[in-house]
C-alpha positions as CSV (number, residue, x, y, z in Angstrom):
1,X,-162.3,88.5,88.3
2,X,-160.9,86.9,91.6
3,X,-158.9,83.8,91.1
4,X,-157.8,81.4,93.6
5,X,-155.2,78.9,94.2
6,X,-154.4,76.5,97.3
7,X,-151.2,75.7,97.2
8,X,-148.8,73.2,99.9
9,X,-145.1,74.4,100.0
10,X,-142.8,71.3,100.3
11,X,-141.9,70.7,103.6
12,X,-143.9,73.7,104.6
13,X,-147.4,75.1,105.2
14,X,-150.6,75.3,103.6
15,X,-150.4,79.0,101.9
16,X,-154.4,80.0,99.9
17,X,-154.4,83.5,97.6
18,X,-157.1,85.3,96.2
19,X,-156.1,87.4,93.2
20,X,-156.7,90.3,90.9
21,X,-155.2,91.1,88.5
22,X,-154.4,93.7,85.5
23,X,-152.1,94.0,82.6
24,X,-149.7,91.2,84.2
25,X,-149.5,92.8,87.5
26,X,-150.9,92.4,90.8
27,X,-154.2,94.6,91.4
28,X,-155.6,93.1,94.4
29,X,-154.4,90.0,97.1
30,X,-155.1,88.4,99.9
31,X,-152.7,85.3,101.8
32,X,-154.2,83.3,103.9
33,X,-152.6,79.9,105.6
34,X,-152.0,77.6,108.0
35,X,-148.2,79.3,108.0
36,X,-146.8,81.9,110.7
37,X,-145.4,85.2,110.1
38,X,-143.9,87.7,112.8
39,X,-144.8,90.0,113.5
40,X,-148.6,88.3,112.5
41,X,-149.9,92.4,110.7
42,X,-147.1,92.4,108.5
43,X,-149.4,89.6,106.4
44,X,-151.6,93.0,105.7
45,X,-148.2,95.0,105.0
46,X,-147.0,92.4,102.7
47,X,-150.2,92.2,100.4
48,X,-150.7,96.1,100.2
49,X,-147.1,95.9,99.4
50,X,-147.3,93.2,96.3
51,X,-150.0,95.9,94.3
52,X,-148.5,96.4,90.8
53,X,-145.8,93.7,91.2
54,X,-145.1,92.0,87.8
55,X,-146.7,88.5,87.8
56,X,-143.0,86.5,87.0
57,X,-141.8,83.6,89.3
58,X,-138.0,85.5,89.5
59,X,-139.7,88.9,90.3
60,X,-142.3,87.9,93.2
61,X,-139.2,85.8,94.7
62,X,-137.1,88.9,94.2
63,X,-140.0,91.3,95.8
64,X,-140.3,88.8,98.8
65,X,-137.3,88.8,99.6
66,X,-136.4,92.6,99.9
67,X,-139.8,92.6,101.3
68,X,-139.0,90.3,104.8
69,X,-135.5,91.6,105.0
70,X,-136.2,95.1,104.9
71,X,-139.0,94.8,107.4
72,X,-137.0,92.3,109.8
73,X,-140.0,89.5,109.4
74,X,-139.6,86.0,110.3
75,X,-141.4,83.4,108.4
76,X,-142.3,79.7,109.7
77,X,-143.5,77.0,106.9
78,X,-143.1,79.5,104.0
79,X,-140.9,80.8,101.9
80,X,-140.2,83.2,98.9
81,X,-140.4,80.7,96.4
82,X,-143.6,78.7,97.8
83,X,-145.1,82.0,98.4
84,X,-144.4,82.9,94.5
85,X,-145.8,80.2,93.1
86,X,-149.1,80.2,95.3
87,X,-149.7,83.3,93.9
88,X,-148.4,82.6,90.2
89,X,-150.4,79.4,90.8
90,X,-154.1,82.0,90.8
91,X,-153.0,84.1,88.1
């Protein structure tokens, strides 16, 4: 089943995510927003890359970060944290 949160980080952007998942981890999601990410595909990079993360606020944080700095992305009106909880929001 796909759930769905909406979710506005403070002092930051609009972030929506539609979610599968499976055992407590990730199966299937998509990020949509009114936020900005550059380069603007690594949105697609970032989603394949959060299949079969654990579902745990400290985790996704943990995962997002490793995830922007290793692939040198800049993020404007969200962040690791409001990122986490949008998703931990549709579990």
């Amino acid at each position: 089943m796909i759930k769905k949160s909406v979710y506005k980080i403070p002092e930051g952007k609009l972030v929506k995510v539609e979610l599968e998942t499976e055992k407590g981890k990730i199966k299937k999601i998509k990020i949509t927003g009114d936020f900005f990410m550059h380069p603007e595909e690594m949105i697609e990079k970032l989603e394949e890359n959060l299949v079969g993360c654990e579902m745990n606020q400290e985790v996704l944080k943990k995962h997002l970060d490793n995830f922007w700095k290793s692939y040198h992305i800049d993020c404007f009106g969200i962040n690791s944290s409001g990122l986490a909880e949008a998703i931990l929001m549709a579990n």
